[in-house]
C-alpha positions as CSV (number, residue, x, y, z in Angstrom):
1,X,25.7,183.6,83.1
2,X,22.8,185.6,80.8
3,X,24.5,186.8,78.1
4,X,24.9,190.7,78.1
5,X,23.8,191.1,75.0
6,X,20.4,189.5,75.5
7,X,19.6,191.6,78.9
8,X,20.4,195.1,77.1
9,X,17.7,194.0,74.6
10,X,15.3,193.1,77.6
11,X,16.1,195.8,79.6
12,X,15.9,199.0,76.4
13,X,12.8,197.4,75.6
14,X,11.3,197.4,79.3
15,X,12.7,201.5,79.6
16,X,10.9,201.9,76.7
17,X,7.9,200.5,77.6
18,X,7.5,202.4,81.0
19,X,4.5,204.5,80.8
20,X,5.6,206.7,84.3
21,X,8.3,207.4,86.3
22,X,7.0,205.0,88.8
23,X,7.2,202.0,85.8
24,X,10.5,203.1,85.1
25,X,11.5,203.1,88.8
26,X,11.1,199.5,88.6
27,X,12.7,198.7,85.5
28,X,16.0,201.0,87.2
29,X,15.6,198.3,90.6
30,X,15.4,195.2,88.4
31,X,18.6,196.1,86.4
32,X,20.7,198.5,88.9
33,X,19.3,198.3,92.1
34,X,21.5,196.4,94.9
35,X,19.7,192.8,94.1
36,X,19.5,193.9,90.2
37,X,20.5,191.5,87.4
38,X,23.2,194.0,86.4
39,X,24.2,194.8,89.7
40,X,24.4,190.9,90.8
41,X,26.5,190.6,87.8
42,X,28.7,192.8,88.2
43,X,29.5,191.4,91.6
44,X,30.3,187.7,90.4
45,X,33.6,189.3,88.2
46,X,35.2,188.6,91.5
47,X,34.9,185.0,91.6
48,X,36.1,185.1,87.9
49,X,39.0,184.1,86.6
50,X,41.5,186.7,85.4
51,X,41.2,186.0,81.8
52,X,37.2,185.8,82.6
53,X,37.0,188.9,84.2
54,X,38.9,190.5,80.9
55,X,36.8,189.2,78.4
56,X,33.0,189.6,80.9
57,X,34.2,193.3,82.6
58,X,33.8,195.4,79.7
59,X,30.7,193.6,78.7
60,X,29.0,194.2,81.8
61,X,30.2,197.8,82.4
62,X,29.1,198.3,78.8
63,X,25.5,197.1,79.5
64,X,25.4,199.0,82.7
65,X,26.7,202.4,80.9
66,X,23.9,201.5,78.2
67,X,20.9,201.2,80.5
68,X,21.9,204.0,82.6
69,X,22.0,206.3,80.1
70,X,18.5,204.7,78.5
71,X,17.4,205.4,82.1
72,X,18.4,208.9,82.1
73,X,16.8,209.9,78.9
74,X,13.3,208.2,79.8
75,X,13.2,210.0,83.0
76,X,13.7,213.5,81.4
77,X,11.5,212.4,78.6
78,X,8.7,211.3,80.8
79,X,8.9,214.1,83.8
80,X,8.3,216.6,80.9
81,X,5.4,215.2,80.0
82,X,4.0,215.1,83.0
83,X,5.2,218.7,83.5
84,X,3.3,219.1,80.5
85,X,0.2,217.7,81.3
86,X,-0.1,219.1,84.5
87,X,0.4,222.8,83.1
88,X,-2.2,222.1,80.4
89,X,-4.9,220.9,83.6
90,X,-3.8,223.5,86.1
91,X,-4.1,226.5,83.6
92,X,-6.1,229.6,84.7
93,X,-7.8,232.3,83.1
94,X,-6.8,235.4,84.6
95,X,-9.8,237.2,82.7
96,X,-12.5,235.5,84.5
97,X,-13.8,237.1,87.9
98,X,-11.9,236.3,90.9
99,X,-13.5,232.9,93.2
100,X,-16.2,234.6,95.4
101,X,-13.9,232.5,98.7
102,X,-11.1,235.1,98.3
103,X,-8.7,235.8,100.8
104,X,-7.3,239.4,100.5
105,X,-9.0,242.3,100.5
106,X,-8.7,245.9,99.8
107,X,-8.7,248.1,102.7
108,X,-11.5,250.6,103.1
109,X,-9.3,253.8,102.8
110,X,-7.5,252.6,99.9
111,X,-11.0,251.7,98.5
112,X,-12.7,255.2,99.0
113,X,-9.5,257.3,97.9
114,X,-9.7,255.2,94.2
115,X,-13.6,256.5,94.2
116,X,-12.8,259.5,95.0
117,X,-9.9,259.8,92.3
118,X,-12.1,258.6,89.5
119,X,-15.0,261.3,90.4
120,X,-12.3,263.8,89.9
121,X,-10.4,262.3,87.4
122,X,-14.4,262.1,85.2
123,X,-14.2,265.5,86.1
124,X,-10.9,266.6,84.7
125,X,-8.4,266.7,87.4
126,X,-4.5,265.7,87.4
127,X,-3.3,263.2,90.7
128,X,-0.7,265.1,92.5
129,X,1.6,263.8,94.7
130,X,4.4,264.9,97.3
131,X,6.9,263.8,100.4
132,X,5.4,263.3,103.7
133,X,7.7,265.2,105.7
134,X,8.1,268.3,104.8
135,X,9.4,271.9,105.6
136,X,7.9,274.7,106.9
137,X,7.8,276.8,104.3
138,X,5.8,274.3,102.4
139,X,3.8,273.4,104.7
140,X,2.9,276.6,106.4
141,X,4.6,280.0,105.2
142,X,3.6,279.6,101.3
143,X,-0.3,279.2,102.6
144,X,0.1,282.0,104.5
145,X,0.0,280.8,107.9
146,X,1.2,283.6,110.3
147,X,4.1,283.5,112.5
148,X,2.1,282.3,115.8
149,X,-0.1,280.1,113.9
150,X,-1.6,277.8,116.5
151,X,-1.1,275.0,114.3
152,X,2.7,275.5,114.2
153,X,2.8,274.8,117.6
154,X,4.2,271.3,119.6
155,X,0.6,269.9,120.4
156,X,-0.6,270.5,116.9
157,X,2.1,269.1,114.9
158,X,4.7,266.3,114.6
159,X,8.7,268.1,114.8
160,X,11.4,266.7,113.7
161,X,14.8,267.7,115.7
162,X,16.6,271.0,114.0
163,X,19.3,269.8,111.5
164,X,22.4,271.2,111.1
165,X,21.2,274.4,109.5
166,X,19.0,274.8,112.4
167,X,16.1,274.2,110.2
168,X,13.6,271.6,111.5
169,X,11.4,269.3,109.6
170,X,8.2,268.2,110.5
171,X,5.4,266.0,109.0
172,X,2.8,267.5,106.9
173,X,-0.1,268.4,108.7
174,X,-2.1,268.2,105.1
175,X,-1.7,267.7,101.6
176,X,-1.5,271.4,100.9
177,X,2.1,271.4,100.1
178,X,2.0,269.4,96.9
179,X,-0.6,272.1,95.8
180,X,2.3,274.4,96.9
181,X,4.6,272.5,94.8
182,X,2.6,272.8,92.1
183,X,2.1,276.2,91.5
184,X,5.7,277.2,92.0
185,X,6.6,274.2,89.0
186,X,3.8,275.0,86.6
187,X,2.1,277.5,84.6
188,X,-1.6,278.0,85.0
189,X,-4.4,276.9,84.5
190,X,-3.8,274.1,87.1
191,X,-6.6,271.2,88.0
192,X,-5.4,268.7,90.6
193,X,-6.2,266.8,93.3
194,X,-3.5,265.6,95.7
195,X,-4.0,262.3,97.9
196,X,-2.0,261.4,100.4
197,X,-1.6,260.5,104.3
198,X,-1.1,263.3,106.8
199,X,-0.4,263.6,110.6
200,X,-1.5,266.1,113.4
201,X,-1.2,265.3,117.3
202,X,-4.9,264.1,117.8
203,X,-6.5,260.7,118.3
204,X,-10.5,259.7,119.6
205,X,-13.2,258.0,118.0
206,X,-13.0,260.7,114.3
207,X,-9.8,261.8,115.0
208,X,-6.4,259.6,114.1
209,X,-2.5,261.2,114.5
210,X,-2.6,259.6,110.8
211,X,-5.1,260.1,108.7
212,X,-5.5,260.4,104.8
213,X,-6.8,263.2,103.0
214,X,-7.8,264.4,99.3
215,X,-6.9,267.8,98.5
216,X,-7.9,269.6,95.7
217,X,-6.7,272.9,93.7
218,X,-8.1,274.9,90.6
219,X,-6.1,278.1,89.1
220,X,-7.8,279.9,86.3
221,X,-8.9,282.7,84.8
222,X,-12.4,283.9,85.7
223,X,-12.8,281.1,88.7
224,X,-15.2,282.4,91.0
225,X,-17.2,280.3,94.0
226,X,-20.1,279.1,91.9
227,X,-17.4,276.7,90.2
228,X,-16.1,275.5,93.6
229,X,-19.5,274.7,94.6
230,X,-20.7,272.8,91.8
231,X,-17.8,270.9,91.7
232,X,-18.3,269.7,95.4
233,X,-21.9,268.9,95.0
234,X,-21.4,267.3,92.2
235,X,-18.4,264.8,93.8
236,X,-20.9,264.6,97.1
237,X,-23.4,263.2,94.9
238,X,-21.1,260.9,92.7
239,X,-19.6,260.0,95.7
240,X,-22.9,258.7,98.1
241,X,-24.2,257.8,94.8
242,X,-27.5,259.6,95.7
243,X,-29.2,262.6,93.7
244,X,-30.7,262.9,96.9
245,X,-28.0,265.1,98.5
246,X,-28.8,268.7,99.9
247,X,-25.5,270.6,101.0
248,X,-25.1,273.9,102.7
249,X,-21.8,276.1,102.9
250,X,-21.2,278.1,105.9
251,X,-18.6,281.1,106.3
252,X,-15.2,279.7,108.0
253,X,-11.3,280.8,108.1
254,X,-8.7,279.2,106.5
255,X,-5.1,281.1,106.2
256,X,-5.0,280.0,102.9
257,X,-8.7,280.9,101.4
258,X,-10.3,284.0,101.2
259,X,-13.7,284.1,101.4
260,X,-13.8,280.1,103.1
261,X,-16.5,278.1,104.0
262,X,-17.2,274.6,105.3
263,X,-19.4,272.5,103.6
264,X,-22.3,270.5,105.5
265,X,-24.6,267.5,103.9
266,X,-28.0,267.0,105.2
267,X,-28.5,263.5,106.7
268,X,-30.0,261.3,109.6
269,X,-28.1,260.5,112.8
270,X,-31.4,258.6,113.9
271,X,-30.6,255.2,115.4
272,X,-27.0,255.4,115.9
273,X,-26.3,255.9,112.2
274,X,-25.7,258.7,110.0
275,X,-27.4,258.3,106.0
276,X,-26.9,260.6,103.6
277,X,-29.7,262.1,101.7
278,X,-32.6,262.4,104.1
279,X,-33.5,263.8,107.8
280,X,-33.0,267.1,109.2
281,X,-29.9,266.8,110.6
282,X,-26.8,268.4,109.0
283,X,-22.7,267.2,109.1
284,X,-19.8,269.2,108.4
285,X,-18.1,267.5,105.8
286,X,-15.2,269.3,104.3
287,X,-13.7,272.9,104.3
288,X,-13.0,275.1,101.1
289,X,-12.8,278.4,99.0
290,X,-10.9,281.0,97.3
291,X,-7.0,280.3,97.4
292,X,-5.8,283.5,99.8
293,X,-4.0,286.2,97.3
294,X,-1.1,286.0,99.4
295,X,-1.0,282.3,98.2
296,X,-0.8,283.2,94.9
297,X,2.3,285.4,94.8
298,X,4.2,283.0,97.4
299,X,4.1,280.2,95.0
300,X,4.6,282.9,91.6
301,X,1.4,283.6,90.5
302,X,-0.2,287.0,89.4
303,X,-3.6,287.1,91.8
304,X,-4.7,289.6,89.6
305,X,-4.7,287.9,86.7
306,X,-5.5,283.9,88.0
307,X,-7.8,283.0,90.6
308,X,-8.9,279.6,92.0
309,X,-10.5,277.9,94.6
310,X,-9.1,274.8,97.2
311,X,-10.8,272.4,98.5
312,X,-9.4,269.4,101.4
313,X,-11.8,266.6,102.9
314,X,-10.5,263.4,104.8
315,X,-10.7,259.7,102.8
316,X,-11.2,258.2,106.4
317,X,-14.0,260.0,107.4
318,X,-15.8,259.7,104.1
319,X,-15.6,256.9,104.2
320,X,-17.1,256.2,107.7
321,X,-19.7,258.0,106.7
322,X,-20.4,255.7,102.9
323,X,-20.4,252.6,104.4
324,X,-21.0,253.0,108.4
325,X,-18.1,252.3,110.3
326,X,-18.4,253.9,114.0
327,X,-15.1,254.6,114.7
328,X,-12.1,255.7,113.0
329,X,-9.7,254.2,114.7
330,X,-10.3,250.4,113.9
331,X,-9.5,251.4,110.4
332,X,-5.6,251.5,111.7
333,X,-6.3,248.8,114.3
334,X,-4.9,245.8,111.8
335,X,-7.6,243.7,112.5
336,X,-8.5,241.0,109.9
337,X,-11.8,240.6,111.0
338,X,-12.8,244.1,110.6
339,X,-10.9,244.2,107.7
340,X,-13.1,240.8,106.2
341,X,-16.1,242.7,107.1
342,X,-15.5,245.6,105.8
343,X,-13.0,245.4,103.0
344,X,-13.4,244.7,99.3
345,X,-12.9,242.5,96.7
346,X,-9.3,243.4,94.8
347,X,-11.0,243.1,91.5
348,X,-13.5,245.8,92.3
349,X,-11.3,248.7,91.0
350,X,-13.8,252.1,91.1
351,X,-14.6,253.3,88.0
352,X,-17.7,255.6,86.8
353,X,-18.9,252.6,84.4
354,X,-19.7,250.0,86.4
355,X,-20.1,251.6,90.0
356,X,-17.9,253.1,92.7
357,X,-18.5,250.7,95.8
């Protein structure tokens, strides 16, 4: 028989010697595998004598204790190292620009509500932001919607079922309310804008039940309408990223503004498209003016001492308009090939330095 003491030299010196797992794998097979040297050893104490197999057993349970342990620790030793190594080659450098073969992208609406909260934020205004359903004080008796108000009605809006105070819920049919909401929780002067999704019982090729919408608000001292429609002009321009852009305002009604006005943008419906900044042609684009006196004292505020002016346009529709999509609705549609088409990279975040879209 080889002498134990021999093979626990041979063997610590082959573990040792392994330059992979794989190499040591082998060495493990030799020595303690089913056909090993150790193993085969082990095995021939039966055919021992007694006083054989006391003097031979603990030698050969000694070896195989020694080289399993030797096994052990060359294993963890060399599966760090490779752990190591293939950290140090698979690194990445998260500051670099993203692989032009990317996989996700940002949707368009998300996309055009970031551009249109950096023009305003460049220009001074807060992010606001509110609850979806609503009540309808909020949503219609603070902006001075009267009793009959068509848009209280079942085909205009989504109602909840009364609770148990009779009261019921519905969800907002604008971002108005956070406006609302902020009045009533903070002292003039107030310059905000308030995204957000809202919901009205309407659906063809400009019109979704859910849609998004930007809202904005400004309460001062000594607003009058020539601030309102600067500030617009100067977003539509940001915005199409055009100095090209000729606007109109046209007397409206809104419960909640007095004098209103929708805005229009002259552009080119010419070949099935609509583009911005040239033609003769003119699209209503947005609705604004004064916030309504009555507004005012709902939510707190002195109209003889503040005024301001409101503002609300929908994300969606912008952004139709920006980068040509012909209807609305395939922006909900969860499509991934409109969505590859039209989307953008994640790494493209809007700001006024390097570009909007």
């Amino acid at each position: 028989m080889t002498d134990p003491a021999t093979l626990e030299v041979q063997f610590l010196a082959d573990i040792a010697a392994a330059p992979d797992v794989a190499a040591l794998e082998v060495v493990r097979v030799a020595a303690l595998g089913k056909q090993g040297t150790i193993s085969l050893l082990l095995k021939s104490l039966g055919g021992m004598s007694p006083d054989e197999r006391r003097t031979e057993g603990p030698k050969l349970n000694a070896l195989r204790d020694t080289v399993q342990t030797a096994l052990t620790a060359r294993r963890a030793a060399l599966e760090a190292a490779e752990l190591d190594e293939r950290l140090a080659a698979e690194k990445l450098d998260l500051s670099l620009p993203a692989p032009h073969r990317r996989k996700g992208y940002v949707h368009p609406t998300l996309q055009v509500m970031d551009e249109m909260i950096s023009i305003f934020a460049e220009l001074g205004f807060a992010v606001a932001e509110g609850p979806d359903i609503e009540d309808d004080f909020h949503n219609f008796t603070a902006l001075n919607f009267p009793p009959k108000h068509p848009a209280r009605e079942m085909h205009d809006t989504f109602f909840f079922s009364p609770d148990e105070a009779g009261e019921r819920k519905l969800l907002r049919t604008h971002t108005s309310p956070v406006q609302v909401r902020a009045m009533r929780s903070q002292t003039p002067p107030i310059r905000l804008v308030s995204p957000g999704r809202t919901y009205r019982c309407d659906s063809d090729q400009t019109h979704t039940p859910m849609f998004h919408q930007v809202e904005g608000l400004v309460i001062d001292k000594g607003v009058h309408m020539g601030h309102l429609k600067w500030t617009l002009e100067t977003f539509i321009a940001r915005f199409f990223e055009t100095d090209q852009v000729t606007t109109r305002f046209r007397p409206h009604h809104f419960p909640f503004t007095e004098p209103s006005a929708e805005m229009d943008v002259r552009c080119d419906r010419s070949g099935g498209e609509v583009r911005i900044g040239q033609g003769t042609d003119w699209l209503e684009i947005l609705g604004c003016g004064m916030v309504h006196p009555n507004v005012l004292r709902n939510c707190g505020i002195d109209p003889d001492a503040y005024q301001g002016f409101a503002f609300g346009m929908g994300v969606d529709r912008l952004g139709m308009l920006k980068y040509g999509m012909p209807d609305l609705r395939d922006m909900f549609a969860s499509d991934v090939r409109w969505l590859a088409h039209y989307g953008f990279p994640a790494v493209a975040v809007p700001n006024p330095a390097s570009g909007l879209s």
